[in-house]
ZAKE-256773 format. One line per field, with one value per residue (C-alpha): y, x, z; residue number from 1; residue in three letters. Coordinates in pm, whole numbers, plus 50000, padded with zeros to 5 digits. Layout:
N
c2	[Y ...]
c1	[X ...]
c3	[Z ...]
nr	[NUM ...]
rest	[Ala ...]
***
This chain:
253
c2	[27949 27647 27434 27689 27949 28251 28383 28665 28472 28256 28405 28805 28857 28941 29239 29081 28993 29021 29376 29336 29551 29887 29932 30234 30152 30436 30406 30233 29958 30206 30410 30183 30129 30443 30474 30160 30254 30559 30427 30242 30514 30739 30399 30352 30742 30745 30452 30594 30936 30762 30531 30853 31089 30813 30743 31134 31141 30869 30987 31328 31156 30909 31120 30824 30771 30343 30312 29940 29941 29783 30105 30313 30089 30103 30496 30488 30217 29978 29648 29463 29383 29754 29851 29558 29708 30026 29946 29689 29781 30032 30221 30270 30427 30682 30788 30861 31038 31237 31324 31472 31676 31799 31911 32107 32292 32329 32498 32722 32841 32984 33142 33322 33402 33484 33823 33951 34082 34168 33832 33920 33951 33643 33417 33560 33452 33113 33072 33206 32969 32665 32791 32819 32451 32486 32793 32671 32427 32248 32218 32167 31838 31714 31784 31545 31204 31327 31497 31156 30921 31100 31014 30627 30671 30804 30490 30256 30564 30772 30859 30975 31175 31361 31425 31611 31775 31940 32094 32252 32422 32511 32854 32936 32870 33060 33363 33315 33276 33636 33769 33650 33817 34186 34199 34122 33844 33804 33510 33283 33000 32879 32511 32471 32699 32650 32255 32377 32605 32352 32146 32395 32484 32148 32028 32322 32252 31887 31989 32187 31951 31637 31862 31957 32315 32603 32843 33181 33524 33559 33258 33294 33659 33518 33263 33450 33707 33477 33305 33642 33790 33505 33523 33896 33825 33952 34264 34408 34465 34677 34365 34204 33899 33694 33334 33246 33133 32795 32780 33033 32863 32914 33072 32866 32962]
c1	[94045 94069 93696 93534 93576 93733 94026 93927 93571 93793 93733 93648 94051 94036 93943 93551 93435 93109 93034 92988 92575 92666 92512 92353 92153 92409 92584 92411 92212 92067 91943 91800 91608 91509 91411 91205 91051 90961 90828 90580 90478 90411 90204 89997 89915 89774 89582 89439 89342 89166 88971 88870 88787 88561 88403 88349 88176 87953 87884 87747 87571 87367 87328 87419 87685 87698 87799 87877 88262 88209 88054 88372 88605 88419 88422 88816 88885 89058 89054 88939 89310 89394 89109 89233 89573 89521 89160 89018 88683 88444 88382 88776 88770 88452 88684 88903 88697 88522 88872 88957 88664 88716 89052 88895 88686 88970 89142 88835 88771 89120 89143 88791 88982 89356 89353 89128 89325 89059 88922 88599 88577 88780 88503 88248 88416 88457 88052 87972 88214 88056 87687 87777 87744 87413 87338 87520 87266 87568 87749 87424 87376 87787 87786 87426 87563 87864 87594 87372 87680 87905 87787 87771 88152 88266 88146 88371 88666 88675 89034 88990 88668 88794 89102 88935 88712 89010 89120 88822 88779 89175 89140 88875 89100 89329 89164 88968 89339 89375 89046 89155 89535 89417 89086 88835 88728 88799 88601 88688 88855 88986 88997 88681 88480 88632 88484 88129 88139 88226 87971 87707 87794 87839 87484 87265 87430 87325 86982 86926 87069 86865 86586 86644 86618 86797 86811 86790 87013 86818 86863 87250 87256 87072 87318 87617 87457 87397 87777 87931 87766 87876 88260 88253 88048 88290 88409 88034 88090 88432 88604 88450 88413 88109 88247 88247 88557 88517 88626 88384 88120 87785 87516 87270 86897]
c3	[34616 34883 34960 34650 34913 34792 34954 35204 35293 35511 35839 35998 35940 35517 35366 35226 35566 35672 35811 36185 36205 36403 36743 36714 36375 36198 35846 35530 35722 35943 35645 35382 35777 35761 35422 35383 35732 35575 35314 35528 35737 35413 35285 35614 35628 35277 35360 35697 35521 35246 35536 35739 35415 35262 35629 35630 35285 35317 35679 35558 35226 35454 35775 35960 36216 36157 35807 35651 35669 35292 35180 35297 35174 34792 34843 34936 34689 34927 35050 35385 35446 35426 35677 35979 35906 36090 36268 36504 36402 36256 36614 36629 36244 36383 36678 36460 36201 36511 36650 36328 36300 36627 36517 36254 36502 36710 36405 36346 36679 36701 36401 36498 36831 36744 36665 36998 37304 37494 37662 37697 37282 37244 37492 37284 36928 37077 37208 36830 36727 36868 36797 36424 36425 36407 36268 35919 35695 35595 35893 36071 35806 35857 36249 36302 36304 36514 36763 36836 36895 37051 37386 37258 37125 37490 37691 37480 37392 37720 37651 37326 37355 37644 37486 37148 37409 37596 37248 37161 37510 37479 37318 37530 37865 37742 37698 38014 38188 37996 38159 38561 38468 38372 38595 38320 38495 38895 38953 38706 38724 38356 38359 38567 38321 38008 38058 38168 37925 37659 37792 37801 37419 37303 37493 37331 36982 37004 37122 36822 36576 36694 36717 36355 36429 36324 36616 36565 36622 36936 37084 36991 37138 37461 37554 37472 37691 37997 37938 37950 38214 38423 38334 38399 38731 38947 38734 38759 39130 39091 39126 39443 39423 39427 39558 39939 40141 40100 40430 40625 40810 40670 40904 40963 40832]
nr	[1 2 3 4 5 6 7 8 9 10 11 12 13 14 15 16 17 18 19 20 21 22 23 24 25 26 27 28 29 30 31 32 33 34 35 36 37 38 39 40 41 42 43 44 45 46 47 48 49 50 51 52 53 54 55 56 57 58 59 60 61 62 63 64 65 66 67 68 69 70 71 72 73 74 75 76 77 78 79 80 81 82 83 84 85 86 87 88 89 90 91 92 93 94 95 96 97 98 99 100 101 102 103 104 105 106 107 108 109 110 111 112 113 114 115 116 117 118 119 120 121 122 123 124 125 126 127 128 129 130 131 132 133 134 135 136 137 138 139 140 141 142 143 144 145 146 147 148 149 150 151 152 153 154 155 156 157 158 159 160 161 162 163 164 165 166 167 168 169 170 171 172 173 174 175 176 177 178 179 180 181 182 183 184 185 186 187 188 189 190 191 192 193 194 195 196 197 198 199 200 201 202 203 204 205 206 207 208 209 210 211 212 213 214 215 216 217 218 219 220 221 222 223 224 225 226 227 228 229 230 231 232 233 234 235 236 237 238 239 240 241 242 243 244 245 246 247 248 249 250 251 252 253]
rest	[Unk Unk Unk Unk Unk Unk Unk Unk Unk Unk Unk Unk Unk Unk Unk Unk Unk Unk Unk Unk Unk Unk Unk Unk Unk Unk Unk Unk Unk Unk Unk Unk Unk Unk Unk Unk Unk Unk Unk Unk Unk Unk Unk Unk Unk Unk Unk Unk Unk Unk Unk Unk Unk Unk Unk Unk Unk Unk Unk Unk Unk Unk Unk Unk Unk Unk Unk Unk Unk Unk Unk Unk Unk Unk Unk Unk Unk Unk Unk Unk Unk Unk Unk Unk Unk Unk Unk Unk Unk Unk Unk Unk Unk Unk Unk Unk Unk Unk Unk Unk Unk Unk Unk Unk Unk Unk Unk Unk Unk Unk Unk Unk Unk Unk Unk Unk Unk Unk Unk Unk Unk Unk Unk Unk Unk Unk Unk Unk Unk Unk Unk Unk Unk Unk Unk Unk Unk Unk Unk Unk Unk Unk Unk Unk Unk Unk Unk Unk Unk Unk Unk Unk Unk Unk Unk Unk Unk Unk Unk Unk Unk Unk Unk Unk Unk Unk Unk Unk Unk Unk Unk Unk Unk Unk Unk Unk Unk Unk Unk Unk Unk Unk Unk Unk Unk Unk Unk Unk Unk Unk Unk Unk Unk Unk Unk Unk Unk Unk Unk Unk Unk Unk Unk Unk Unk Unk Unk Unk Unk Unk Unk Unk Unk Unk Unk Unk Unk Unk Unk Unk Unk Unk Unk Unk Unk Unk Unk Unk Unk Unk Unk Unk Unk Unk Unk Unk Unk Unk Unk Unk Unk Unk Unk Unk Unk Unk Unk Unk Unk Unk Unk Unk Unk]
***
């Protein structure tokens, strides 16, 4: 050992050198990486589903969309630290909370819808779908807060809110894109009236539930009526269709 230094430690020559980090992040270093990266991830996730199920739960116990971020964080049993870890601010945690209940309807709706060929049975499974949100007492009570700030949420989260909007119409463009391809529905054109549909659906559930009313059968049976009628517009003729040229000149009156 020369200068306390042992022998091999002198330079990048001996056989203890100091391991030169591999490009590409492979080998040992690029594991333990991995793992404590991981590790992290698995951390943060448990920490973001806690956030959003305690948001949910004292959402649908106060029937309020604006709950004190200190009364979620007592339900999930975390700390202010742990909330500004993944958030910016309570509006950012209800996105999130709305975009996962979204999901959830998204989820629903195609089950209702995945075993129905025939288009025509698969639109109406999805308008039942979406009108079951206020039919149900309970889902009536959890969907509420959701209903009144949704359109408060989309002014400040465009991106997001058109986003979870686009899944929930998905099943029902797809099955409309079945109705144009076997003749069920000539006229239609999916991505157009998938979103008015959506938006028809989504505006008379949030009628009823700030209106606190349960709709009944009927009503349900009425506008199913009215939305099918107009997907199948074109098939009631024997397939003529309904829509102008958009580029014939219009008569004049």
């Amino acid at each position: 050992m020369e200068n306390n230094v042992p022998k091999g430690f002198s330079g990048r020559s001996g056989p203890w050198q100091a391991p030169e980090p591999a490009a590409d992040g492979a080998g040992a270093v690029g594991s333990a990486v991995d793992r404590s990266l991981a590790r992290r991830r698995a951390a943060a996730q448990d920490e973001v589903e806690r956030l959003v199920s305690a948001a949910f739960r004292v959402i649908e116990r106060t029937g309020h969309l604006e709950p004190k971020v200190s009364d979620i964080l007592r339900e999930a049993g975390l700390s202010n630290q742990a909330f500004y870890r993944h958030f910016r601010g309570k509006h950012e945690l209800l996105v999130t909370v709305l975009d996962e209940g979204i999901r959830g309807l998204a989820d629903y709706l195609e089950q209702r819808m995945a075993e129905l060929d025939d288009p025509v049975d698969a639109a109406r499974a999805w308008i039942q779908g979406m009108a079951a949100q206020a039919l149900d007492e309970d889902g009536a009570r959890a969907s509420r807060p959701f209903a009144l700030a949704r359109g408060r949420l989309a002014e400040s989260f465009p991106a997001e809110i058109a986003g979870s909007e686009r899944r929930v119409a998905a099943p029902l463009r797809e099955a409309l894109a079945r109705g144009v391809a076997n003749g069920r529905m000539p006229d239609v054109d999916p991505e157009t009236e998938s979103e008015a549909l959506y938006h028809l659906m989504m505006g008379w559930v949030e009628a009823r539930l700030v209106e606190g009313r349960r709709p009944t059968p009927s009503e349900v049976a009425r506008l199913e009526a009215f939305a099918l009628a107009g997907l199948q517009r074109g098939a009631a003729l024997g397939g003529a269709s309904l829509l102008r040229d958009t580029n014939e000149e219009v008569p004049p009156a």
